[in-house]
C-alpha atoms as a printed R data frame, in Angstrom:
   type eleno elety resid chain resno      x      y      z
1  ATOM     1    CA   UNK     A     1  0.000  0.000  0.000
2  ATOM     2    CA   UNK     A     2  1.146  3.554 -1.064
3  ATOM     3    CA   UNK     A     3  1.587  5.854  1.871
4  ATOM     4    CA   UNK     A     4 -0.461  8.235  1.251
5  ATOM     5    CA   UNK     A     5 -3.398  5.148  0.900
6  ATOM     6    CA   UNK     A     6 -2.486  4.753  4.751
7  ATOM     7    CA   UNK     A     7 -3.169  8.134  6.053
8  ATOM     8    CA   UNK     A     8 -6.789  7.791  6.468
9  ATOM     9    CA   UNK     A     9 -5.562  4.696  8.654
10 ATOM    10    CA   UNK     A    10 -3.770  6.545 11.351
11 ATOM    11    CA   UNK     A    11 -5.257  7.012 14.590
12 ATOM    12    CA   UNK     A    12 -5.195 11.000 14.246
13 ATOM    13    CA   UNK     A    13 -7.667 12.701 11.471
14 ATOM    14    CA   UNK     A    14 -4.421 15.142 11.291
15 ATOM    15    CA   UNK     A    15 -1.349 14.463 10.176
16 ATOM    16    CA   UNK     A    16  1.620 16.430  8.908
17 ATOM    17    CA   UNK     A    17  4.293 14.530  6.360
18 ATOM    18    CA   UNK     A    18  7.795 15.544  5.754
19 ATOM    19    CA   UNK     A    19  9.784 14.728  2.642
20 ATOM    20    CA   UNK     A    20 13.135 15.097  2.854
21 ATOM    21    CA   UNK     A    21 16.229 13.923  1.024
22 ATOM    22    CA   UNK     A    22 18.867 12.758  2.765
23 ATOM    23    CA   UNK     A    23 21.734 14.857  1.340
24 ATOM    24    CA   UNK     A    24 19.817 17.686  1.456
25 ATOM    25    CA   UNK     A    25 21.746 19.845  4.189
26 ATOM    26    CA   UNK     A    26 18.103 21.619  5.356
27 ATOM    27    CA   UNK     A    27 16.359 18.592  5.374
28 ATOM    28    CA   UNK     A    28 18.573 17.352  8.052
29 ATOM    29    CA   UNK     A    29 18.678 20.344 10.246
30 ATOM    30    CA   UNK     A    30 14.740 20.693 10.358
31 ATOM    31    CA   UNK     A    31 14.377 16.501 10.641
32 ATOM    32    CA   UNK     A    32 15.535 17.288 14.907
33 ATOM    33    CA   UNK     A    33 12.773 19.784 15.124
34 ATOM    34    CA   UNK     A    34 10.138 17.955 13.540
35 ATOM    35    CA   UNK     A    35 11.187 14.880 15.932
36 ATOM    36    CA   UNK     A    36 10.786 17.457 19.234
37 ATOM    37    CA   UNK     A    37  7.636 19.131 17.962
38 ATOM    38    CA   UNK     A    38  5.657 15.896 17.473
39 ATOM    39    CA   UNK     A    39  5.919 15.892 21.554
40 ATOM    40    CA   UNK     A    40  3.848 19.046 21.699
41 ATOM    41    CA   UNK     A    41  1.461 18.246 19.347
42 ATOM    42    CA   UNK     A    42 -0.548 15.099 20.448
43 ATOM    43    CA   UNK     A    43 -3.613 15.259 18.644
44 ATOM    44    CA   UNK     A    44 -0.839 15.079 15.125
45 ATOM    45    CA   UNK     A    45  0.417 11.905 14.052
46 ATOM    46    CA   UNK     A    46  3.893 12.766 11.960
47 ATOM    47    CA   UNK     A    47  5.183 10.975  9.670
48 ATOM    48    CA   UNK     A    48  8.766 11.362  7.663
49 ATOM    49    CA   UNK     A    49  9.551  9.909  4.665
50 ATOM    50    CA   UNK     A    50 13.139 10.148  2.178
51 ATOM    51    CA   UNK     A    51 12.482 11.422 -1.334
52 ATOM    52    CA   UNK     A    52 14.103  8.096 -2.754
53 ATOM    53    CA   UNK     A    53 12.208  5.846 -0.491
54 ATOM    54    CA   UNK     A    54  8.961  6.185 -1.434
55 ATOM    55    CA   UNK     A    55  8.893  7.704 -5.215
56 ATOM    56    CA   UNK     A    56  5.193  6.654 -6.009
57 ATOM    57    CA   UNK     A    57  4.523  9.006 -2.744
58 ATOM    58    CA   UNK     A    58  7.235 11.468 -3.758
59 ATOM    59    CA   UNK     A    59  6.579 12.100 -7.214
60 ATOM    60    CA   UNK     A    60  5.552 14.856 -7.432
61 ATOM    61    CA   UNK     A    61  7.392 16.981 -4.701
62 ATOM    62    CA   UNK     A    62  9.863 19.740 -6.465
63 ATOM    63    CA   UNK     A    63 11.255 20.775 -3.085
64 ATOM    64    CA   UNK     A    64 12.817 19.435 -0.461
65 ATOM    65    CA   UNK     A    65 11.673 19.884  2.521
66 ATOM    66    CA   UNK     A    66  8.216 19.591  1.612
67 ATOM    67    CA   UNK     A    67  5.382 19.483  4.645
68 ATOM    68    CA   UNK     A    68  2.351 18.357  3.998
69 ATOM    69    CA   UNK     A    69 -0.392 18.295  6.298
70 ATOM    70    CA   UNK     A    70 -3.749 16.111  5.916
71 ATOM    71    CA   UNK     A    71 -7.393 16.192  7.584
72 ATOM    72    CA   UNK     A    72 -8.951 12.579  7.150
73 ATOM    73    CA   UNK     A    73 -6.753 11.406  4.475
74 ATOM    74    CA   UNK     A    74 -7.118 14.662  2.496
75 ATOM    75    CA   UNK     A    75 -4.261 17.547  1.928
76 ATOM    76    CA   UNK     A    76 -5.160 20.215  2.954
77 ATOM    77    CA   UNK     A    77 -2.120 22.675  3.236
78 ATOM    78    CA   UNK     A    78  1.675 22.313  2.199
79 ATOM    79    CA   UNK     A    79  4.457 24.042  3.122
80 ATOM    80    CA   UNK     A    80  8.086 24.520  1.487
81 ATOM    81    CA   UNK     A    81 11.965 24.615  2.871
82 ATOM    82    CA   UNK     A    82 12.458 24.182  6.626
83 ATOM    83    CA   UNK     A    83 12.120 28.386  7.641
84 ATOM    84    CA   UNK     A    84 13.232 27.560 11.125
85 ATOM    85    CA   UNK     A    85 11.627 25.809 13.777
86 ATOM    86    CA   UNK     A    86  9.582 28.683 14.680
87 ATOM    87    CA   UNK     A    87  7.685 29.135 11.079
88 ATOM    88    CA   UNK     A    88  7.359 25.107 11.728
89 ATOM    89    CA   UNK     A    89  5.894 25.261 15.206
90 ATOM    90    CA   UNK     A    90  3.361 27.847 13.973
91 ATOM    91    CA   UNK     A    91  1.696 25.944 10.983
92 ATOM    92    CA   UNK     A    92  1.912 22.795 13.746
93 ATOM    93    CA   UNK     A    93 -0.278 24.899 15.415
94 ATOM    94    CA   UNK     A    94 -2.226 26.588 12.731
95 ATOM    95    CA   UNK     A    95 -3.402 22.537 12.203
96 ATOM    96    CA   UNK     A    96 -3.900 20.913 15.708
């Protein structure tokens, strides 16, 4: 199953994704922030995935970071490049 197809499965009706690339030097400094704000943010179930993992999921992403955050299996906003953990925290918010 595509990972996208499980969204609707998780036990949260939000959810926030982050594609990343490994050798993307952004994507790894925002990846330690996105691990700490998942504490504060419960009623989110986060999920990470690598560009070249997952390319059926990926396809389509141009940049990298990429956050995308879904209401019962549906996107509903997306967000680009990592801004600082800040910008991060507030869209976390903006969807919990």
């Amino acid at each position: 199953m595509a990972l996208l197809g499980m969204l609707p499965l998780l036990p949260s009706n939000a959810s926030v994704l982050i594609v990343l690339h490994t050798r993307c030097p952004v994507c790894i400094q925002i990846l330690p922030a996105f691990c700490r704000l998942s504490n504060n943010f419960p009623k989110l179930t986060f999920v990470y995935t690598d560009i070249d993992e997952c390319p059926e999921t990926t396809q389509h992403i141009r940049y990298t970071p990429t956050f995308q955050f879904y209401r019962n299996g549906e996107k509903v906003d997306e967000m680009y490049g990592a801004g600082g953990e800040e910008r991060l925290h507030d869209r976390l918010w903006l969807h919990s």
